[in-house]
C-alpha positions in Angstrom: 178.3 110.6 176.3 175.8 114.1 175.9 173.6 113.2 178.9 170.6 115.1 180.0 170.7 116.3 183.9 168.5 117.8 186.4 168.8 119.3 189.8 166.4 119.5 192.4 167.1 121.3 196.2 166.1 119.6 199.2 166.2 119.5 202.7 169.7 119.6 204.2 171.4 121.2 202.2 170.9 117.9 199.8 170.0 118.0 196.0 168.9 115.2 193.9 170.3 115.1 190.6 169.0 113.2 187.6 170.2 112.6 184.7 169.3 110.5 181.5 172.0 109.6 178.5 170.8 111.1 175.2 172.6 108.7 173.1 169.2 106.8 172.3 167.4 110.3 171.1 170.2 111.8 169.4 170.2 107.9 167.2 166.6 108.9 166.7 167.1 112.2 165.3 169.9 110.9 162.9 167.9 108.2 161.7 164.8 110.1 161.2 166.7 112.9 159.5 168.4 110.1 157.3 164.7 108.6 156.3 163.4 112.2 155.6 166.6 112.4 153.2 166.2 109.0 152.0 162.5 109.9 151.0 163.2 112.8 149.4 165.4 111.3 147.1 163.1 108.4 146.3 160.9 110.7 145.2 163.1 113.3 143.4 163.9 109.9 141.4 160.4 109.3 140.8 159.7 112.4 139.3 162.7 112.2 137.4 161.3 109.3 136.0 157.5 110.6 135.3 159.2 113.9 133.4 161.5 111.5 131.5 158.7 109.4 130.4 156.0 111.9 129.5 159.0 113.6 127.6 159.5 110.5 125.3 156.1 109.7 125.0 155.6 113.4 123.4 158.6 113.2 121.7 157.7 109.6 119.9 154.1 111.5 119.2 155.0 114.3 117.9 158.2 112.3 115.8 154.9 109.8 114.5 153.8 113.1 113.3 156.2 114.4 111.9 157.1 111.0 109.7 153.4 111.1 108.8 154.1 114.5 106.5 157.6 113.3 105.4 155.2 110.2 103.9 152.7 112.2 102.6 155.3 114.8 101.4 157.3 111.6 99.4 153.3 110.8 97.7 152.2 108.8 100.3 149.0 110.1 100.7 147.5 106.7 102.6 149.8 107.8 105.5 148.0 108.5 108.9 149.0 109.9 112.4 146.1 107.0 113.7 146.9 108.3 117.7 145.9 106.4 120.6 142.4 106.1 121.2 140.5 108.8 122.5 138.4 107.3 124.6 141.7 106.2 126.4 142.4 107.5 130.3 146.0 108.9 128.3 144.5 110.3 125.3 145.0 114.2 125.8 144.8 117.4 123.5 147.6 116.2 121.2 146.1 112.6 120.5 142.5 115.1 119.2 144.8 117.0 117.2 145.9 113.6 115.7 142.2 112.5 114.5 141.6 116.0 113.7 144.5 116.3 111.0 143.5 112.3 109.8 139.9 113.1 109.5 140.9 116.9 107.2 143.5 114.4 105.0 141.0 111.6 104.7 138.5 114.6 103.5 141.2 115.9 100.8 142.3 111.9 99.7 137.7 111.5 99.0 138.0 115.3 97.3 140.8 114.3 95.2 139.5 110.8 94.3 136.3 112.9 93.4 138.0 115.2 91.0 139.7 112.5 89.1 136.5 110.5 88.8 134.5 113.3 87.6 137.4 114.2 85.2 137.5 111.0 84.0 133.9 110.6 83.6 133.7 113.8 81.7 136.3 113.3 79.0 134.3 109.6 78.9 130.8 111.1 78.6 131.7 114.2 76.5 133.8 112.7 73.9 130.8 111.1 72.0 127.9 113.8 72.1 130.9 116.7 70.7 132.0 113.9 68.5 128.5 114.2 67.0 128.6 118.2 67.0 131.9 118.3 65.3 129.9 116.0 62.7 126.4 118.0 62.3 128.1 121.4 61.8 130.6 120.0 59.6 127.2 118.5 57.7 125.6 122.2 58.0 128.7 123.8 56.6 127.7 121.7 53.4 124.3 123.3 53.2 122.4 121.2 55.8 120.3 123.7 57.4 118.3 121.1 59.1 121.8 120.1 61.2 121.9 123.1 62.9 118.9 122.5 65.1 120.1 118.9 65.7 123.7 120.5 66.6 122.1 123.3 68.9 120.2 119.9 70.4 123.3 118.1 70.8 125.0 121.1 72.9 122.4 121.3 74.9 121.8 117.8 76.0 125.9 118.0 76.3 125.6 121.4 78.7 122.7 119.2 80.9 125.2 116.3 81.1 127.7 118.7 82.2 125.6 120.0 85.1 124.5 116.7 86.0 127.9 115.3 86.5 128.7 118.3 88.3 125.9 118.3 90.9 126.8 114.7 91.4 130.2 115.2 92.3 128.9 117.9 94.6 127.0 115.6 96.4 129.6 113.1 96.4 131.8 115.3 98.3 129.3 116.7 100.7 129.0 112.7 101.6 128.9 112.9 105.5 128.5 117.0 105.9 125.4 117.3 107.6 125.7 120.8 108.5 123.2 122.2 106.2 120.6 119.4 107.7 117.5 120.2 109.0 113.9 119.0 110.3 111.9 118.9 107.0 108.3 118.0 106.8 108.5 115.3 104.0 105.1 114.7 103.5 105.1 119.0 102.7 107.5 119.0 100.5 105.9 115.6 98.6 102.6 117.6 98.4 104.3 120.5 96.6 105.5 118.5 93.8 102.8 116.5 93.5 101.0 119.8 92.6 103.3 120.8 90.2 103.7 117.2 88.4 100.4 116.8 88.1 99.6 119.0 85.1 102.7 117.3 83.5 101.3 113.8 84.3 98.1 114.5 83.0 99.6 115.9 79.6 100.6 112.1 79.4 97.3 110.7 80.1 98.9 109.3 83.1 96.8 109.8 86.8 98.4 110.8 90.2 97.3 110.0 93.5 98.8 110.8 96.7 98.0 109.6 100.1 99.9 110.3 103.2 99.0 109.1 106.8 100.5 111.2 109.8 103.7 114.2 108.9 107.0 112.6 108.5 110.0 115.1 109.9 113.2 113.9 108.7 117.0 115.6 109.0 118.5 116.3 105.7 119.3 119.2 102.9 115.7 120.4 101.9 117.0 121.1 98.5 118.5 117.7 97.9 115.2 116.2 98.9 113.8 118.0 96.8 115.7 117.0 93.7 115.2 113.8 94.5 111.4 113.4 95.2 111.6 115.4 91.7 114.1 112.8 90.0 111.2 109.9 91.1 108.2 111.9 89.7 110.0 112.9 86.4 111.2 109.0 86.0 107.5 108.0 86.6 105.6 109.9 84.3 108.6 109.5 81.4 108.5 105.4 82.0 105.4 104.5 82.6 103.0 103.3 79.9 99.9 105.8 78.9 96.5 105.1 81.3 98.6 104.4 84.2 97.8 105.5 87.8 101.0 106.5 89.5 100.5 106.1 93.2 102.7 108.0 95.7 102.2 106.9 99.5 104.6 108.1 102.6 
């Protein structure tokens, strides 16, 4: 038994020894080295277990990916990533990457639904006014003189159709792009047509007014505003009947 011993001199010639078994402490070291080993694999298990489960999380991510453009690739084009939400304590970098690359193929799917509908629309709206071209030249070829202004009409109400269409599938597509917004003083930009219609108003004996209380700021594309106060003005004085008083108030 490993014991511990001390000596001490005294009178006489004597000496008091001492001594004190170290079986209990050398039990205590062997069973504290044992827990220090047993915690250390504890938690050499637990991070086994954290890597292995972040690892097939990213794996089944990037895999949900990864069948996404195999779908798409077969003509799926519905197909989505949809990640976790991001307002989620898990959501990281990869999960933004997710709703970045669904929000760009949501944005091609609206572009490509907006090409076939103008295309559509066009070989709809076209047929009949180069149907009627094909007709008056054909007419003028015959010694109709007269049919060559209607046909040079007829193209060019065809070409303003064309444009129109065009502009309107523009703005379809910008749907949602704010980036060219900005503060515009609509009550300005009102007051600027309204001198410009005016003239035109008057030439059909039509009277405009205009009142506006305080300056109205609003977020948008000043050109499209424009276009559209202008669409409203133009649709006034062409619709309504002569004597009228066309009254604009923001």
């Amino acid at each position: 038994t490993p014991l511990l011993v001390r000596s001490t001199p005294l009178r006489d010639d004597r000496v008091l020894v001492v001594g004190r078994d170290m079986f209990a402490v050398s039990n205590t070291v062997r069973n504290l080295v044992l827990l220090i080993g047993a915690g250390v694999v504890v938690l050499a298990l637990i991070l086994f277990g954290l890597t292995r489960w972040h690892i097939d999380r990213l794996r089944r991510r990037t895999a949900r990916m990864n069948d996404t453009f195999d779908e798409i690739a077969k003509g799926h084009l519905d197909a989505r990533i949809r990640p976790d939400d991001p307002d989620d304590d898990m959501a990281d970098e990869l999960d933004e990457l997710g709703l970045h690359i669904d929000g760009m193929l949501d944005r091609r799917n609206r572009l490509l639904t907006l090409r076939k509908r103008l295309t559509d629309q066009l070989a709809h709206e076209i047929r009949s006014p180069l149907a009627r071209l094909d007709a008056t030249l054909s007419h003028a070829e015959d010694g109709g003189h007269d049919s060559i202004e209607t046909a040079r009409q007829d193209l060019s109400k065809t070409l303003v159709l064309l444009d129109g269409l065009l502009d309107i599938s523009a703005l379809e597509a910008q749907a949602g792009d704010r980036r060219n917004f900005r503060p515009v003083a609509l009550n300005d930009l009102t007051a600027e047509l309204f001198d410009l219609f005016e003239p035109l108003a008057e030439t059909h004996h039509l009277t405009l007014v205009m009142s506006a209380e305080d300056a109205i700021m609003v977020a948008g594309d000043p050109a499209q505003l424009g276009r559209l106060i202008s669409n409203l003005f133009d649709n006034a004085i062409k619709y309504a009947p002569p004597e009228t008083i066309i009254a604009v108030t923001l």
